[in-house]
C-alpha atoms as one frame of an Amber mdcrd trajectory, in Angstrom:
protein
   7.390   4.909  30.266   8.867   5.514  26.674   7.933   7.027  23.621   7.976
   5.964  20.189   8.097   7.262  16.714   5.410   5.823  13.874   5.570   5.079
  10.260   4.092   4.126   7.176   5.725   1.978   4.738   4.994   3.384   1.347
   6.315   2.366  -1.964   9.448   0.458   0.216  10.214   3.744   1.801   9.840
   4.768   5.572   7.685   8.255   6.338   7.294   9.623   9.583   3.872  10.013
  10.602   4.343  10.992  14.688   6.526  11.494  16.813   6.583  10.613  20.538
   3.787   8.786  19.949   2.105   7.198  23.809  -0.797   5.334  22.689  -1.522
   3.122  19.829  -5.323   1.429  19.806  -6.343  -0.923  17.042 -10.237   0.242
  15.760 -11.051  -2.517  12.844  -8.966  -1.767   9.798  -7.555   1.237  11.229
  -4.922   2.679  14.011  -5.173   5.420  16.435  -2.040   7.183  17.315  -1.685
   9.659  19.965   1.208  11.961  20.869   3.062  13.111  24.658   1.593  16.369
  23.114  -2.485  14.966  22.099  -1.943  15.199  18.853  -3.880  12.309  17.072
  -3.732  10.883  14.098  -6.083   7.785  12.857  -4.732   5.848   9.705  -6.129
   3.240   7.289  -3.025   0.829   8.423  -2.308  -2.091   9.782   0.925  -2.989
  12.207   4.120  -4.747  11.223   6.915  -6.370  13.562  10.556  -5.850  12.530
């Protein structure tokens, strides 16, 4: 199993939002992130391949 980091694209510049980040669910218009650690964070966002 691996961990990721997540981030938001804002104004063409990358920001960290989470690190180690284990589970990502999709709830309508927003995204659930959730650490290695719990911590949680739900954003307003959608997802984008690179």
């Amino acid at each position: 199993m691996c961990e990721a980091h997540a981030f938001i694209l804002k104004n063409g510049e990358e920001e960290k939002v989470l690190e180690s980040v284990d589970v990502v669910e999709l709830e309508g218009d927003e995204v659930k992130l959730v650490s290695i650690f719990g911590e949680q964070k739900t954003l307003k966002a959608r997802l984008k391949l690179y």
